[in-house]
VMD Tcl script that builds the backbone (N, CA, C; Angstrom):
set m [mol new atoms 435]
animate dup $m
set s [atomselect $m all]
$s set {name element resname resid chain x y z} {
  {N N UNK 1 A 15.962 9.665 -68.956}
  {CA C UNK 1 A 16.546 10.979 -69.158}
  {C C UNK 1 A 17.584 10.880 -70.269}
  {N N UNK 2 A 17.500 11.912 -71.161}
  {CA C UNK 2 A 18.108 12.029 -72.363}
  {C C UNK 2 A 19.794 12.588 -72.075}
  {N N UNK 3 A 20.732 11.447 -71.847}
  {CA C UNK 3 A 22.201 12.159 -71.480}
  {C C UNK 3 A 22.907 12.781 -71.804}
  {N N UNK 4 A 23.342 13.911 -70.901}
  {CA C UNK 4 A 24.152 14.847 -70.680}
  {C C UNK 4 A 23.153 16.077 -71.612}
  {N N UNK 5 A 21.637 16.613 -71.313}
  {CA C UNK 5 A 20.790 16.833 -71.764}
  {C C UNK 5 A 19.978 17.828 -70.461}
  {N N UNK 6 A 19.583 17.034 -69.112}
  {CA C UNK 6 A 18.924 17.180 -68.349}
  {C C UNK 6 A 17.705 16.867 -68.995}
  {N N UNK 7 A 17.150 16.141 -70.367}
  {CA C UNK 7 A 16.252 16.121 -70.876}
  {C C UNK 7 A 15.290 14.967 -70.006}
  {N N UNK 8 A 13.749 15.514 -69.946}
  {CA C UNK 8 A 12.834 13.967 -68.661}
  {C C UNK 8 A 11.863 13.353 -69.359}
  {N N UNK 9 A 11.939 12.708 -70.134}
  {CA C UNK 9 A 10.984 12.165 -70.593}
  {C C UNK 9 A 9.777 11.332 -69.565}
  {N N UNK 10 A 8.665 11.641 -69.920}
  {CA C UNK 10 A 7.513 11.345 -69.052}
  {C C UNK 10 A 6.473 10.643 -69.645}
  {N N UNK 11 A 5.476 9.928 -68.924}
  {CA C UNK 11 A 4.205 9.151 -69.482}
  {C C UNK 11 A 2.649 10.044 -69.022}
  {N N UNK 12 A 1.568 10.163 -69.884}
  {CA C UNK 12 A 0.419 10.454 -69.770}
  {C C UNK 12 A -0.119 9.943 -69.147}
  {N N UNK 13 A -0.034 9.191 -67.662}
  {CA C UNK 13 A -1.116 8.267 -67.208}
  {C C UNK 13 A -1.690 8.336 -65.916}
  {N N UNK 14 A -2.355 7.988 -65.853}
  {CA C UNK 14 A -2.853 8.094 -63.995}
  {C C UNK 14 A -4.154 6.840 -63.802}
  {N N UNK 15 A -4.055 6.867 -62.717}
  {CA C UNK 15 A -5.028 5.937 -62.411}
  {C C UNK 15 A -6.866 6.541 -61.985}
  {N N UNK 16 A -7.477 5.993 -62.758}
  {CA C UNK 16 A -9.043 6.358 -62.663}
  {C C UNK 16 A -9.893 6.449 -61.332}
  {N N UNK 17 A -10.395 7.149 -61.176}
  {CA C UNK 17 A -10.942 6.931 -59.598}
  {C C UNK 17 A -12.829 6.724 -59.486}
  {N N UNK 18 A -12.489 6.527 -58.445}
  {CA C UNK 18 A -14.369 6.306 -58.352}
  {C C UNK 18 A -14.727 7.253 -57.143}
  {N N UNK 19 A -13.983 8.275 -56.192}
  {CA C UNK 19 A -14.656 8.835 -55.223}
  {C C UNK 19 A -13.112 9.693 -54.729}
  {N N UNK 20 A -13.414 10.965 -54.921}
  {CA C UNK 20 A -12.022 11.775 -54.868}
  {C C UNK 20 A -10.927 12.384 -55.842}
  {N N UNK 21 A -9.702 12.870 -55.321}
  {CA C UNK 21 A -9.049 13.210 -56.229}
  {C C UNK 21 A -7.182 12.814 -56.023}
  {N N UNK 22 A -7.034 12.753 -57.455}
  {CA C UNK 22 A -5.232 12.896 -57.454}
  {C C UNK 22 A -4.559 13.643 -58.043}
  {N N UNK 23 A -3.591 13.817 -57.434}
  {CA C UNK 23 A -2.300 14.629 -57.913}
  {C C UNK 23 A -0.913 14.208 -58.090}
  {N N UNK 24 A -0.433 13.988 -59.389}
  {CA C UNK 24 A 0.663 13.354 -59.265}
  {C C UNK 24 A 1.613 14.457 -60.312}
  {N N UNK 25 A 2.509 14.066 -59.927}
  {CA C UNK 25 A 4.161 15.148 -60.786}
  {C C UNK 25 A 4.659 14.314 -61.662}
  {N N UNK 26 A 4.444 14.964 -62.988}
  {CA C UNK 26 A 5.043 13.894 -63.721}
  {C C UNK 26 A 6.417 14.535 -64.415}
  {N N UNK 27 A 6.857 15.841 -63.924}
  {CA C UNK 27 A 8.134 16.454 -64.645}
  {C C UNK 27 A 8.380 17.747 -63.818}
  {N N UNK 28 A 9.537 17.706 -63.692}
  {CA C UNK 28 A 9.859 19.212 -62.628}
  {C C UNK 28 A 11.156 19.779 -63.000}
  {N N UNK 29 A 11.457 21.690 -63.139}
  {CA C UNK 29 A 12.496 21.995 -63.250}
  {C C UNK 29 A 12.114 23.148 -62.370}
  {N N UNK 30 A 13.604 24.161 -62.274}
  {CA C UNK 30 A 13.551 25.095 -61.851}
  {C C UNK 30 A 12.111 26.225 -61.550}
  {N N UNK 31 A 11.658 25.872 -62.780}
  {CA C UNK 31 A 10.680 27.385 -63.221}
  {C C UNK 31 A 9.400 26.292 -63.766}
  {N N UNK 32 A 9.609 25.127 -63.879}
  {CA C UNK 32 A 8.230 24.470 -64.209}
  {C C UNK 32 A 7.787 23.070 -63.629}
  {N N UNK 33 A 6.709 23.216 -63.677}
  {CA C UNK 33 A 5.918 21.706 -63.099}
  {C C UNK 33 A 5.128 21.009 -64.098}
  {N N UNK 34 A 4.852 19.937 -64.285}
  {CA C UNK 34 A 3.473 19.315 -65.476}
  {C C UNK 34 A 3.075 18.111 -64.391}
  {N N UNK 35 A 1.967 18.266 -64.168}
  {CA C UNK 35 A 1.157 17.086 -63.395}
  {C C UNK 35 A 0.115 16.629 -64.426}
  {N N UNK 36 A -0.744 15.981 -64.013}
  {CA C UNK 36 A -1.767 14.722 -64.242}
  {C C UNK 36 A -2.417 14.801 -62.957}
  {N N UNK 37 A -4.060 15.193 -63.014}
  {CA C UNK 37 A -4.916 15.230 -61.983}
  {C C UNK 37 A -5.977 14.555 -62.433}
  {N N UNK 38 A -6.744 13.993 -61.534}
  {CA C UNK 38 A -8.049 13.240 -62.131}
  {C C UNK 38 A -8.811 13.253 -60.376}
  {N N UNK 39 A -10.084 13.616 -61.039}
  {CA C UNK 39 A -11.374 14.423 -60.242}
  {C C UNK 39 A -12.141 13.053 -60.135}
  {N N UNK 40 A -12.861 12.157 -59.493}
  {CA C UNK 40 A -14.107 11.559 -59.834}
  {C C UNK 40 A -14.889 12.050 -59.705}
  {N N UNK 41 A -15.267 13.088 -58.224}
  {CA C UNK 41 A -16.471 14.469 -58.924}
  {C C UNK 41 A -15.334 15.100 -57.612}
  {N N UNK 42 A -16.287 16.463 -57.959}
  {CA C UNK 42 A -15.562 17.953 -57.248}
  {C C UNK 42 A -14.688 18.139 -58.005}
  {N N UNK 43 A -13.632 18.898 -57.139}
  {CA C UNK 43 A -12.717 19.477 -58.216}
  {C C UNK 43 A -12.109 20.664 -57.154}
  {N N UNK 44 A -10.746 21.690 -57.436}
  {CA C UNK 44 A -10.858 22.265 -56.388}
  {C C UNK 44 A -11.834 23.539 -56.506}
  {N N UNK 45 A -12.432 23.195 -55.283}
  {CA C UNK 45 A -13.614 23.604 -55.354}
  {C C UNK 45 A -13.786 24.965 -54.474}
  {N N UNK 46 A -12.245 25.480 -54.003}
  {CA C UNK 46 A -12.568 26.901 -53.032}
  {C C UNK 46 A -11.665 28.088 -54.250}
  {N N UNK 47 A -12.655 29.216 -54.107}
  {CA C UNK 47 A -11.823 30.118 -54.850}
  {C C UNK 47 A -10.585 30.414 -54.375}
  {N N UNK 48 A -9.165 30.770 -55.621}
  {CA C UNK 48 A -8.101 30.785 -54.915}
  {C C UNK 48 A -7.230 30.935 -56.750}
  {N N UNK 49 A -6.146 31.938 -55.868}
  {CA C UNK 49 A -4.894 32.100 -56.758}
  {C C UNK 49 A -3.972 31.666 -56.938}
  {N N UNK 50 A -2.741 31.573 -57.670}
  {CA C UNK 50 A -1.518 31.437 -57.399}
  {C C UNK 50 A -1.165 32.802 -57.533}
  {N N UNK 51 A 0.018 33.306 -56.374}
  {CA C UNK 51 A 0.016 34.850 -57.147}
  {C C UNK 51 A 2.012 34.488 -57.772}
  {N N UNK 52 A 2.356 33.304 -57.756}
  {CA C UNK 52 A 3.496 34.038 -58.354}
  {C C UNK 52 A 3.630 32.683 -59.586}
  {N N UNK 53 A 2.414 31.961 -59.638}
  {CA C UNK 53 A 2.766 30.874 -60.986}
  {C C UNK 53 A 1.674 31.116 -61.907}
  {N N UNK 54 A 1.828 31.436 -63.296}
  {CA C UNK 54 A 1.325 30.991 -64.433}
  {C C UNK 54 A 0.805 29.563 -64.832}
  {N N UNK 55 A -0.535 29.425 -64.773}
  {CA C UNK 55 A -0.745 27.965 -65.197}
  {C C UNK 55 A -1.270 27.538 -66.003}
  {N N UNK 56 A -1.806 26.315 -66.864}
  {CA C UNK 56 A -2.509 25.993 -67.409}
  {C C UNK 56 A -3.188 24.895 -67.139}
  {N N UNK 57 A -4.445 24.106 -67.808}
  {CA C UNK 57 A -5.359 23.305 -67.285}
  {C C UNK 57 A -5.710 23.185 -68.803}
  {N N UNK 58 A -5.284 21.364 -69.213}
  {CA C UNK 58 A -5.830 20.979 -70.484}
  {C C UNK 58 A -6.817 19.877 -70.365}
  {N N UNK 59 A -7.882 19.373 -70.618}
  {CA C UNK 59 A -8.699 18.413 -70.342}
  {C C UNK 59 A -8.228 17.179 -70.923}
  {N N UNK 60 A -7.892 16.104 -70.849}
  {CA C UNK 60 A -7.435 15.298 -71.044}
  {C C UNK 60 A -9.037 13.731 -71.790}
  {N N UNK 61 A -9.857 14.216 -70.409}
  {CA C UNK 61 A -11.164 13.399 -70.479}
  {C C UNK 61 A -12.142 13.950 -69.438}
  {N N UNK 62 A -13.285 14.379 -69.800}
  {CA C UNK 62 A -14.231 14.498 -68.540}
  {C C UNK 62 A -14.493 15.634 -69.108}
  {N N UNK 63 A -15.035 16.268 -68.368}
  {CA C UNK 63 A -15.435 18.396 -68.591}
  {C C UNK 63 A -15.121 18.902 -67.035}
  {N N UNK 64 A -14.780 19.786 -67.105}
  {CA C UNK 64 A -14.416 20.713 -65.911}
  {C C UNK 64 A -15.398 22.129 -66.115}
  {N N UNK 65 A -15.770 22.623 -65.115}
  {CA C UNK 65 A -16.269 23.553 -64.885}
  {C C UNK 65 A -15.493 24.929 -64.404}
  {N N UNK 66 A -15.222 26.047 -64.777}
  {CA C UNK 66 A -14.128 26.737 -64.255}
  {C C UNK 66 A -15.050 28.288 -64.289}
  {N N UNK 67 A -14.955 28.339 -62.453}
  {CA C UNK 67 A -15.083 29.706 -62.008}
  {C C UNK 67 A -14.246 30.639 -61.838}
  {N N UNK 68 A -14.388 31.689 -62.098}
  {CA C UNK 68 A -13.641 33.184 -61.549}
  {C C UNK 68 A -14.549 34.089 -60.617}
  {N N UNK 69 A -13.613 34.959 -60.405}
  {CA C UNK 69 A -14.388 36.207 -59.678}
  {C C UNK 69 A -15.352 36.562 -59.745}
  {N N UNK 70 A -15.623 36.921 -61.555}
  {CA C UNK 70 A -16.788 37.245 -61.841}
  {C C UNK 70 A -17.666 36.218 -62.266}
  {N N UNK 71 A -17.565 34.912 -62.087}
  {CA C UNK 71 A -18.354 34.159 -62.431}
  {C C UNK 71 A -17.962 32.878 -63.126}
  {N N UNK 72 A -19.129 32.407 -64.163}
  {CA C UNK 72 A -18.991 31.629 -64.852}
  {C C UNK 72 A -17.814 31.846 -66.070}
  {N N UNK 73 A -16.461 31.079 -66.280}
  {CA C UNK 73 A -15.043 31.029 -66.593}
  {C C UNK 73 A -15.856 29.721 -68.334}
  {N N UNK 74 A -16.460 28.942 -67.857}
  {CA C UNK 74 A -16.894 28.105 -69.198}
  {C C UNK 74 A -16.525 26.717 -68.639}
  {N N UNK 75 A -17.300 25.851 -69.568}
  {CA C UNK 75 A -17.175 24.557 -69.366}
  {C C UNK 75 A -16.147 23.588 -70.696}
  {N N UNK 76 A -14.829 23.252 -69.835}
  {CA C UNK 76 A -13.547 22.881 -71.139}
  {C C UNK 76 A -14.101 20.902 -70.839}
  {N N UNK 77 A -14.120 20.843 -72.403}
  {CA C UNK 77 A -14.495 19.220 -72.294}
  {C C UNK 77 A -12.719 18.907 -73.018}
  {N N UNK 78 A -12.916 17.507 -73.479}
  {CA C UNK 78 A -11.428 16.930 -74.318}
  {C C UNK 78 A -10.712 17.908 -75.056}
  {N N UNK 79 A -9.700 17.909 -74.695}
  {CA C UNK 79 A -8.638 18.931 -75.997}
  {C C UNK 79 A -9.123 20.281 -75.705}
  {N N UNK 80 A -9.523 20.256 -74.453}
  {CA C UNK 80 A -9.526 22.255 -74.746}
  {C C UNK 80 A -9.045 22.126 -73.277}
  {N N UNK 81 A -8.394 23.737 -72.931}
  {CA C UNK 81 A -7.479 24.217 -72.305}
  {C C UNK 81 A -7.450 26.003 -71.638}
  {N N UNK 82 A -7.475 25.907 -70.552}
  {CA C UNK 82 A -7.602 27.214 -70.222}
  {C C UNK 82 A -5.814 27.627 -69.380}
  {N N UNK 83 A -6.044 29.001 -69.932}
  {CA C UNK 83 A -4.262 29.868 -69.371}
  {C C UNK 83 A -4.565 30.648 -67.986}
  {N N UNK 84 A -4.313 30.251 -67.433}
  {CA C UNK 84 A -4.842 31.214 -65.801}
  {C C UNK 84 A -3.037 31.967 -65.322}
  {N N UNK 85 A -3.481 33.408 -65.643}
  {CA C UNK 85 A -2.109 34.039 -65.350}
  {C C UNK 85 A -1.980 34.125 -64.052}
  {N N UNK 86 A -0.776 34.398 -63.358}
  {CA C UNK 86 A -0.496 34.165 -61.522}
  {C C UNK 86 A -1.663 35.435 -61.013}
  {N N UNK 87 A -2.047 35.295 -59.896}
  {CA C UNK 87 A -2.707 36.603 -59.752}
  {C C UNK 87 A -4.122 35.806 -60.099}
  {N N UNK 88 A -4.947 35.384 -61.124}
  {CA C UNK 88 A -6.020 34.521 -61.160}
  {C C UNK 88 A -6.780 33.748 -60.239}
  {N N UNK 89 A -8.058 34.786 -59.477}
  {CA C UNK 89 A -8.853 33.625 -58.956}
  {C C UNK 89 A -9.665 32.535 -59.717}
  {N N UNK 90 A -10.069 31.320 -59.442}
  {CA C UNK 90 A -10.482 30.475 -60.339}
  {C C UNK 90 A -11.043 29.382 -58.950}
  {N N UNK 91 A -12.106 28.369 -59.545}
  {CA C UNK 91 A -11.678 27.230 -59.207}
  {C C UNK 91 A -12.651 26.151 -60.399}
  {N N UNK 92 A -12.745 25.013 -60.199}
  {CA C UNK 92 A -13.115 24.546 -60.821}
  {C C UNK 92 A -13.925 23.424 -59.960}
  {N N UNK 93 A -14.943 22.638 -61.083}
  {CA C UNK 93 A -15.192 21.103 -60.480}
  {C C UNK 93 A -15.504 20.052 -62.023}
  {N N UNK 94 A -15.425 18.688 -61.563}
  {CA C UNK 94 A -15.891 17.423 -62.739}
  {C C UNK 94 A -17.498 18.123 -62.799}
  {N N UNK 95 A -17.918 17.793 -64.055}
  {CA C UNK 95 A -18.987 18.235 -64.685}
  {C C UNK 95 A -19.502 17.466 -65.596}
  {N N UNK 96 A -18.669 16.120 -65.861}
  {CA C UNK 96 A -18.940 15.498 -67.308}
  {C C UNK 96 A -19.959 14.003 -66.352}
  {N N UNK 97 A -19.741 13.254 -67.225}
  {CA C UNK 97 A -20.414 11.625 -66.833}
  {C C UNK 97 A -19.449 10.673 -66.678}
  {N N UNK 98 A -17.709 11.121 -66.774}
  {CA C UNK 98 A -16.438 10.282 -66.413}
  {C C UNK 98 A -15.665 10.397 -65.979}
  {N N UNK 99 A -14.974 10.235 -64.747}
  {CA C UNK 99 A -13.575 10.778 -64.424}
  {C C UNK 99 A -12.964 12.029 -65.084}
  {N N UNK 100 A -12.595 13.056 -64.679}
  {CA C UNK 100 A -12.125 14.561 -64.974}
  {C C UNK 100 A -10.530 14.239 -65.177}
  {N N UNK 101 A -10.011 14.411 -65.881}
  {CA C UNK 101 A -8.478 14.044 -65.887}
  {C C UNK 101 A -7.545 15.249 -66.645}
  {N N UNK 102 A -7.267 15.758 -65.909}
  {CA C UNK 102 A -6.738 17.024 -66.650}
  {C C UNK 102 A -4.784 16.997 -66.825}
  {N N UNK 103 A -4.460 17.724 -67.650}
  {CA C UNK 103 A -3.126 18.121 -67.676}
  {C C UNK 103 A -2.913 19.059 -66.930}
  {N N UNK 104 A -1.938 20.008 -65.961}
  {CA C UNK 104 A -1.459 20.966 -65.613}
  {C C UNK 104 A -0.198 21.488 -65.434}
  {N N UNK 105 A 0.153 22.482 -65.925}
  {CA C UNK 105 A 1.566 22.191 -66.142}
  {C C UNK 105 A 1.825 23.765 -65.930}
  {N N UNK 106 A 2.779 24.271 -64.729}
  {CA C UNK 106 A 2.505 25.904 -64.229}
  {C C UNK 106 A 4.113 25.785 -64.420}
  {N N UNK 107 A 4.448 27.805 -64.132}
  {CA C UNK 107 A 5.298 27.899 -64.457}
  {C C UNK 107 A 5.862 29.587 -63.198}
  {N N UNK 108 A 6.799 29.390 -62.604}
  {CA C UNK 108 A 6.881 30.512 -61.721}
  {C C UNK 108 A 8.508 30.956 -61.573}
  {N N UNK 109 A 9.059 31.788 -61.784}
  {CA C UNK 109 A 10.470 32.681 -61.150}
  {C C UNK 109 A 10.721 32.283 -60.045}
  {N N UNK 110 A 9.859 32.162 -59.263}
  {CA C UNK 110 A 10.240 32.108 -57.766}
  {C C UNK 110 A 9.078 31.476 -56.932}
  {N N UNK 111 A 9.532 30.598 -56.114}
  {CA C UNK 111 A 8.140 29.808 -55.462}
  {C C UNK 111 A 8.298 30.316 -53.932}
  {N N UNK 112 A 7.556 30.711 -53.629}
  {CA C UNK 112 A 7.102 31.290 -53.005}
  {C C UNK 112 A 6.478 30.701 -51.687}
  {N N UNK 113 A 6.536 31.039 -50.052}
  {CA C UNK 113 A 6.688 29.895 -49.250}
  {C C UNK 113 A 5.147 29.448 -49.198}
  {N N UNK 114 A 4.472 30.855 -49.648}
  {CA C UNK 114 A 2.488 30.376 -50.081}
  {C C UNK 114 A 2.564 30.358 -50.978}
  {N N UNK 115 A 1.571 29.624 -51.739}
  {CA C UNK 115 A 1.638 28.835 -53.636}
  {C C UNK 115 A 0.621 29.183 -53.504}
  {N N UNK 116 A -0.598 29.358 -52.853}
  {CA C UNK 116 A -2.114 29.414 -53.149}
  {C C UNK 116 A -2.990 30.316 -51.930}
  {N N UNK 117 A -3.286 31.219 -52.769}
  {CA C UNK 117 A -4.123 31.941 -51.460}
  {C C UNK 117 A -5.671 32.080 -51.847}
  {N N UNK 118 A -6.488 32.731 -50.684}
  {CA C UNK 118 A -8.098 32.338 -50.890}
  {C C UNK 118 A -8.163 34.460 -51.056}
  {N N UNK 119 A -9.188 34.486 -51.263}
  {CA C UNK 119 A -9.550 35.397 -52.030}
  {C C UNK 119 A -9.243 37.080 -50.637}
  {N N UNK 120 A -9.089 36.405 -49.553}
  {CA C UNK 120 A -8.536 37.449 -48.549}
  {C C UNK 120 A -7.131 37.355 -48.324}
  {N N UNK 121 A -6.803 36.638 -48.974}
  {CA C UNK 121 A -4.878 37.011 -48.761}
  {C C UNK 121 A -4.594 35.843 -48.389}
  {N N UNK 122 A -5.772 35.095 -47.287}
  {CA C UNK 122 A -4.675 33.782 -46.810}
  {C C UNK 122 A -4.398 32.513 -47.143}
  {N N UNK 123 A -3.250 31.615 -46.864}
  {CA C UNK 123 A -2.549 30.704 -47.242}
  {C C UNK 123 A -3.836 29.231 -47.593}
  {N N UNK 124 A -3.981 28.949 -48.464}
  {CA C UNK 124 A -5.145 27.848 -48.471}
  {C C UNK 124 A -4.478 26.902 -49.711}
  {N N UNK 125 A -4.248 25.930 -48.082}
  {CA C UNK 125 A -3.490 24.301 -49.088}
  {C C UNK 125 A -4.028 23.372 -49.738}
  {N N UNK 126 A -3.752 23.105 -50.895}
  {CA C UNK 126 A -4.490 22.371 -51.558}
  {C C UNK 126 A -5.446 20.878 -51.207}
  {N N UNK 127 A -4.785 20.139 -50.464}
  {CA C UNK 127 A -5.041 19.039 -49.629}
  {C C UNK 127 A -6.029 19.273 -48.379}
  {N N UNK 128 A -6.340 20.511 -48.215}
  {CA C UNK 128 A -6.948 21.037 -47.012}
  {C C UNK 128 A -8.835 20.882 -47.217}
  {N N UNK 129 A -9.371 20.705 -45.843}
  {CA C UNK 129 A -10.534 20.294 -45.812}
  {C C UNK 129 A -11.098 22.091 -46.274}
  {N N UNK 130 A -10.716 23.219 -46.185}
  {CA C UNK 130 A -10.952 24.409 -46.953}
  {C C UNK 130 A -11.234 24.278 -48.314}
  {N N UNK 131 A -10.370 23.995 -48.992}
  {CA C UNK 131 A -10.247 23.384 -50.453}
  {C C UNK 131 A -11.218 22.369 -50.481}
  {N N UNK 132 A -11.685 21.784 -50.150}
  {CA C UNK 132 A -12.466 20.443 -49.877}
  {C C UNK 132 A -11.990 19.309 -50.935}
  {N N UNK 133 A -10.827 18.772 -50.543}
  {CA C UNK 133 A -10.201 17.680 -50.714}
  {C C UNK 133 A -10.585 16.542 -50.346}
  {N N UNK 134 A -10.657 15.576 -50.820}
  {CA C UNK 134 A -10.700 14.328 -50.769}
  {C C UNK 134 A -10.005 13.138 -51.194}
  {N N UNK 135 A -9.916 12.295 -50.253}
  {CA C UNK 135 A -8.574 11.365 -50.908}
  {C C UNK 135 A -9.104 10.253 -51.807}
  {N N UNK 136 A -8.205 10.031 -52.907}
  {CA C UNK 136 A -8.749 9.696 -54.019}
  {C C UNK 136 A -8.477 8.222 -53.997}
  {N N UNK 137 A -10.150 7.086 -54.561}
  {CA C UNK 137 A -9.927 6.136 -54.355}
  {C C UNK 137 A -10.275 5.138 -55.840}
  {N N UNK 138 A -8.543 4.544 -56.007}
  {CA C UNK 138 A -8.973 3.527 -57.445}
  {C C UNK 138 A -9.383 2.799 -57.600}
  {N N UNK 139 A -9.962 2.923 -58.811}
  {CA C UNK 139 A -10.859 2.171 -59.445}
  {C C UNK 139 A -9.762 0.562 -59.990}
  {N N UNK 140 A -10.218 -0.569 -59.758}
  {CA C UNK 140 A -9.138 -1.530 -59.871}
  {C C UNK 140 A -8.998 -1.495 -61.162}
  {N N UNK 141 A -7.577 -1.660 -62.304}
  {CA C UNK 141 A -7.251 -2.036 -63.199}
  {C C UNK 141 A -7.859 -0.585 -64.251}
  {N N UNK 142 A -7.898 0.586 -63.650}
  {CA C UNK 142 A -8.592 1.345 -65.021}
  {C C UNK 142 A -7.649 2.314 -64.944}
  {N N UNK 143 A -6.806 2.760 -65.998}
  {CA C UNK 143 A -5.976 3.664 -65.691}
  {C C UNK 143 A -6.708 4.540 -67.230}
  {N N UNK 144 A -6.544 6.014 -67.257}
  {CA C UNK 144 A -6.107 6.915 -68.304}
  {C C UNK 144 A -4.922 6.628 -69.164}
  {N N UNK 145 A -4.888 6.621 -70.361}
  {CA C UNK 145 A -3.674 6.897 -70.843}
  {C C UNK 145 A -3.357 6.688 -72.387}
}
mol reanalyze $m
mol bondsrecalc $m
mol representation Tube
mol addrep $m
């Protein structure tokens, strides 16, 4: 941390997986988050909003698949990036032939005691067998970065 700044300096990295997924925080303030996620397949895979955070989703490595309401949202491979405003149903899954490793980095006024709801209003946690989560398992010695 850059002193008397509050400035956080952070690293691009995560560890590669072979069956599941991770989520890790790599920077946090008031009004923002930036994680590092990596898919070995799926992805979150139940439709669902944030209604009070702004987010984004940059591909880092892999392709992601990204649904909406109405459908097919497009397929983001390396260096491309989708803006999902709060209020946005979406979900996504890995789509490529390598580990999915994305950037995400959201942004909200106020957090809210539900962060994610399913397309009828209710509370649906990310980690939840709804979401169809899976716990993510590494691959020895292969990290992103």
């Amino acid at each position: 941390m850059a002193k008397g700044t509050g400035a956080e300096i952070f690293r691009v990295k995560t560890q590669l997986l072979s069956a599941g997924r991770s989520d890790t925080l790599l920077a946090k303030t008031d009004l923002m988050t930036v994680r590092i996620k990596c898919y070995a397949e799926g992805g979150e895979n139940a439709l669902h909003a944030h209604p009070a955070e702004d987010h984004t989703f940059v591909v880092l490595d892999g392709a992601a698949r990204f649904v909406g309401h109405n459908g097919d949202m497009g397929v983001l491979t390396r260096n491309e990036g989708i803006m999902l405003p709060k209020g946005t149903y979406y979900r996504f899954e890995s789509c490529g032939q390598v580990p999915l490793v994305l950037l995400r980095v959201g942004a909200a006024k106020e957090r809210p005691e539900v962060a994610r709801i399913n397309p009828d209003g209710a509370p649906l946690p990310g980690n939840s067998p709804e979401n169809k989560h899976e716990q993510g398992v590494p691959i020895e010695g292969r990290f992103y970065e």
